[in-house]
N, C-alpha and C positions, 0 to 999 in steps of 0.2 A: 511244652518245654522249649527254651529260649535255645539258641546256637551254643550261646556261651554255658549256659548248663550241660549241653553235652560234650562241650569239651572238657569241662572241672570233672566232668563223670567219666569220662573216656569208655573205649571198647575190650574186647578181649585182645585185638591187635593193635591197639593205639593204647598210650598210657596217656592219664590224666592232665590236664591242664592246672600251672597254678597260676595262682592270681594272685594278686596282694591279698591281706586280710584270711586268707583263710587256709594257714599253711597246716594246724591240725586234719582237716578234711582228707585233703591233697596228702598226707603223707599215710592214711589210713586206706585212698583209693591204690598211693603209689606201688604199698606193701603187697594189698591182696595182686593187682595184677602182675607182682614179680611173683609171688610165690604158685601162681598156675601156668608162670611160664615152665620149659620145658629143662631150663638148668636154673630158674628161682631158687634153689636151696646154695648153692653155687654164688649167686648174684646179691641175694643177700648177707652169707657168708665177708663178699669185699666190700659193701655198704657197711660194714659192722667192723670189719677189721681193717680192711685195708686190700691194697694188690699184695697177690702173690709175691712171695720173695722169689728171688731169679733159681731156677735151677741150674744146677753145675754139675760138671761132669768129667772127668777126667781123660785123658790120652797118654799113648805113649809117644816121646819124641826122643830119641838118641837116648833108650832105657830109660828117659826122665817122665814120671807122671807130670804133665801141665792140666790143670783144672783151666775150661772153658765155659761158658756159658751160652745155653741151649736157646735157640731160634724160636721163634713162635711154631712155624714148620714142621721145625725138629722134637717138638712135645708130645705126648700121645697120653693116654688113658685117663687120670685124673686130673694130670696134669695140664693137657688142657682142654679140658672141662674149664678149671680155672680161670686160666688165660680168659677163654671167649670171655666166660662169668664178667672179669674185669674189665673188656672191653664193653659189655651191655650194660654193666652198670653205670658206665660215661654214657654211652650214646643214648640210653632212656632218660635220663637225667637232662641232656642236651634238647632231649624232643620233649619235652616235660614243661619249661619254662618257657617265658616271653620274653621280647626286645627289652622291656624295663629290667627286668632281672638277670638279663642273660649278659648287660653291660657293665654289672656290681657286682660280676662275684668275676673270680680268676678262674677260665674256666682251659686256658692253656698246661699248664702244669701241673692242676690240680686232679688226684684222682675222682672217684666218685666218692666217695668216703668223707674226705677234705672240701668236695663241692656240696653235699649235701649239709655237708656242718655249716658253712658260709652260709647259706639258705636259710635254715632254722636260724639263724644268728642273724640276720637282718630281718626276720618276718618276725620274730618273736623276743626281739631286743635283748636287752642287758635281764639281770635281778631286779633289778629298780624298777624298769618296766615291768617287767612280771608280779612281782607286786601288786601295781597298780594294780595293772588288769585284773588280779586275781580280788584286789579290797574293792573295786568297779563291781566284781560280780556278784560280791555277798551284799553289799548296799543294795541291789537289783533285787537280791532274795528275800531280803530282810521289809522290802519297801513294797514289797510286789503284790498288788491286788487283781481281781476282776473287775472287768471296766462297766459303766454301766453301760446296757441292750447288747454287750457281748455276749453271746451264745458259749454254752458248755464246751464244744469242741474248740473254739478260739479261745480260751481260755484255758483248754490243757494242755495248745499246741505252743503257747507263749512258755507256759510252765515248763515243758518236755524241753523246752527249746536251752532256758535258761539251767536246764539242770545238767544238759550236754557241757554247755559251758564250764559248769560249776567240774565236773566230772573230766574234762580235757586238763584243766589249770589244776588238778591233782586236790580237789576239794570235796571231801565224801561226807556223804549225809547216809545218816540211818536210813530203814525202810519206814519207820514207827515217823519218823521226824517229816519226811515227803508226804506221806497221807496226811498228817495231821493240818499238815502246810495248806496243801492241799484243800483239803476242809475248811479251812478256817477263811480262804480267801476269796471265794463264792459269794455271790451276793446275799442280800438277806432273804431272797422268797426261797432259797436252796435250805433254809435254817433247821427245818424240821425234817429234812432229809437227811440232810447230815448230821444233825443228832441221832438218827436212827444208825446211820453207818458207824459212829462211834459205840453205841451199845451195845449192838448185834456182831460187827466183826471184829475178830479180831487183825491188829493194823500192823503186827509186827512182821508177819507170814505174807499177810495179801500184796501182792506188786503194785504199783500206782494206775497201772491199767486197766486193771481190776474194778478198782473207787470207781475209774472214770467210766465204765461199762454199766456198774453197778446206778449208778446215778442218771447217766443217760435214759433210762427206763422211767424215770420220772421226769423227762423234761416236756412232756405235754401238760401236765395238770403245772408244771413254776409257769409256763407262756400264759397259761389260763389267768393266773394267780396275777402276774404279771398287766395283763389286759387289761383287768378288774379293775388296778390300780391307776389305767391311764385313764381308763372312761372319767371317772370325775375331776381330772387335769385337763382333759378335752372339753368337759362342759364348762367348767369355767372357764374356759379359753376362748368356746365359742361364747358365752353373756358376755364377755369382757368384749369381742370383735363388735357383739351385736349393740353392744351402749357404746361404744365408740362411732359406729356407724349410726348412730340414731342422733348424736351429738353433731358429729358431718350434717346431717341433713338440718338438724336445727338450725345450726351457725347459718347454710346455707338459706334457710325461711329469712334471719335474722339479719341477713347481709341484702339479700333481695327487699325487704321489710325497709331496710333503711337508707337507699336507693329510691325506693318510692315517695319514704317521706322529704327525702333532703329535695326531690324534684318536685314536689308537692307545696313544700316549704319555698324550691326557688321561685315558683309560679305564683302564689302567694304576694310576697315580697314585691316581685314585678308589677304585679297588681296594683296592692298599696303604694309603691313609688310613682305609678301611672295616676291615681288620683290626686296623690299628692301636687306633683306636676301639676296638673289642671287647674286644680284650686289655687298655685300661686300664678298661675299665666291669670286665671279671670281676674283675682287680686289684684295684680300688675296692670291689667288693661282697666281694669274697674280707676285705679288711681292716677293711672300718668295719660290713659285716651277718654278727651271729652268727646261728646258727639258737637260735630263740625257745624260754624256759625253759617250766617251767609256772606262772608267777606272769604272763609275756609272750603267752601262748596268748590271750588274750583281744582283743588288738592285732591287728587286718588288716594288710593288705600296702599298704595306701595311702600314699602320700608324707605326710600330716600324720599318719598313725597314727603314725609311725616319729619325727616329730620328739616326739610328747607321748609316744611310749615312752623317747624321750632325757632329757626331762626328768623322767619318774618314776623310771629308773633313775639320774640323778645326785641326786634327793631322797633315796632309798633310799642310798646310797653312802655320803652326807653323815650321815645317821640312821646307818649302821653302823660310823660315824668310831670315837665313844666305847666302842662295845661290842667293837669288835676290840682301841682297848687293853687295856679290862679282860680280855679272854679273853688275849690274850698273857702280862698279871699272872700267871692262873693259872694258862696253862702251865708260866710258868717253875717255879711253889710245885708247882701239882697235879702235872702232866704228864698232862693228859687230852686223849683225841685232840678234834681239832677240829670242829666241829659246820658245816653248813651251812645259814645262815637263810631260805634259800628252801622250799627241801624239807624240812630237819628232819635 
């Protein structure tokens, strides 16, 4: 139990705590701890009516009666009785409430009677509101089932709960009408039980705690019944986890799988472009490098040797322009065979 639960609850010499929300409760704990006080009959009395009217009394003064009005003091036997009555009925009411509540109502002037009505009239609003709350509770009733893997006792502690309700807002149900309710809103493994409650007893006489006692006695063989039904929701659940996981593991063959070939592929490829290569360099050397005369013997292998051999042999070319006409002249006259001016 919370702190704040035993103050809503109070003791035999401390009276109840209210809290918002729950001024029904609070006024059921407030009642019982007035009436086991020791003038409670008294105290509820000016909760109900009101303070004492003033006693009066009369004197004589110069043979003349003057009516005066009696002291607190000055009171004795029932009278006050009263008196205190009406002073406990303020100071419990005072020790009763909190700082939120204790700054909304008028609590100088007002007796107990007048502050209690203020209270009930901000905790439980206008007609309009009551209303509400009270169409809130029948939509609740009317809509109200067991939940499903809810247990039998959570399930009549929800009910008990909302019938309090129903029962505070001045809303009464038969005994035949709770049982029935009752019954009908259990789940389905409860179905052939509660068919049995309906035939066997009768539901006008029996109390609701009764059903739930009566029922209770069967609720090993509904868990049974219950279990039955998840085992083949388990096993499909587990085939479903275990082809999902066997699917993970393929994709993961089928990603490693293709990994291997794209680097198998890339290796490949490198290969083929490496022969390639090769074939066109010996191509390219096959066509643009002769092997070297004896006027070119003097020329290394070096990449500039080979360009300044390019251009000695296109000065040499150009120098042999005019002399291969004129040898061609005397071919045609002489017919001498042809001469080669590298070598002779």
């Amino acid at each position: 139990m919370t702190s704040r639960e035993a103050l809503a609850i109070g003791t035999d010499t401390k009276p109840p705590i209210l809290f918002r929300g729950e001024y029904e409760q609070w006024k059921d704990r407030f009642m019982d701890f007035i009436e086991r006080h020791d003038l409670g009959e008294f105290i509820r009395k000016s909760l109900e009516e009101g303070v004492m009217p003033h006693v009066m009394k009369t004197r004589t003064v110069d043979t003349k009666e003057i009516p005066y009005q009696l002291k607190f003091d000055e009171l004795d036997g029932e009278d006050l009785k009263r008196a205190r009555a009406d002073r406990l009925a303020k100071s419990f009411i005072l020790q009763d409430i909190t700082n939120e509540i204790y700054v909304k109502i008028d609590i100088y002037k007002a007796t107990g009677k007048q502050m209690l009505y203020q209270m009930e009239k901000m905790m439980l609003g206008s007609k309009v509101g009551n209303q509400l709350k009270i169409s809130n509770c029948l939509n609740n009733y009317e809509e109200f089932k067991g939940r499903v893997g809810e247990s039998l006792a959570e399930t009549y502690d929800r009910f008990v709960t909302l019938m309090n309700e129903l029962s505070k807002n001045k809303v009464n149900k038969s005994q035949i009408e709770l049982n029935l309710k009752f019954l009908s809103i259990l789940q389905p493994e409860w179905k052939r039980f509660t068919r049995q409650m309906k035939q066997i007893k009768d539901l006008n006489d029996i109390p609701l705690h009764k059903v739930y006692e009566t029922l209770k006695q069967n609720e090993e063989e509904v868990d049974e019944i219950m279990d039955e039904k998840r085992q083949p929701e388990k096993t499909i659940v587990d085939s479903i986890a275990l082809v999902v996981k066997k699917k993970k593991k393929k994709m993961i063959v089928y990603e490693s799988e293709e990994v291997e070939s794209e680097a198998n592929s890339d290796s490949d490829n490198y290969e083929k472009l490496k022969q390639a290569m090769l074939m066109l360099t010996k191509a390219f050397q096959k066509k643009f490098y002769k092997n070297p005369s004896s006027n070119s013997q003097r020329y290394s292998s070096g990449p500039s040797n080979y360009v300044q051999k390019e251009r000695f042999e296109g000065k040499r070319l150009e120098e042999r322009k005019p002399e291969e006409k004129r040898c061609k002249a005397e071919e045609t006259n002489q017919q001498e065979p042809p001469k080669c001016y590298n070598c002779g």
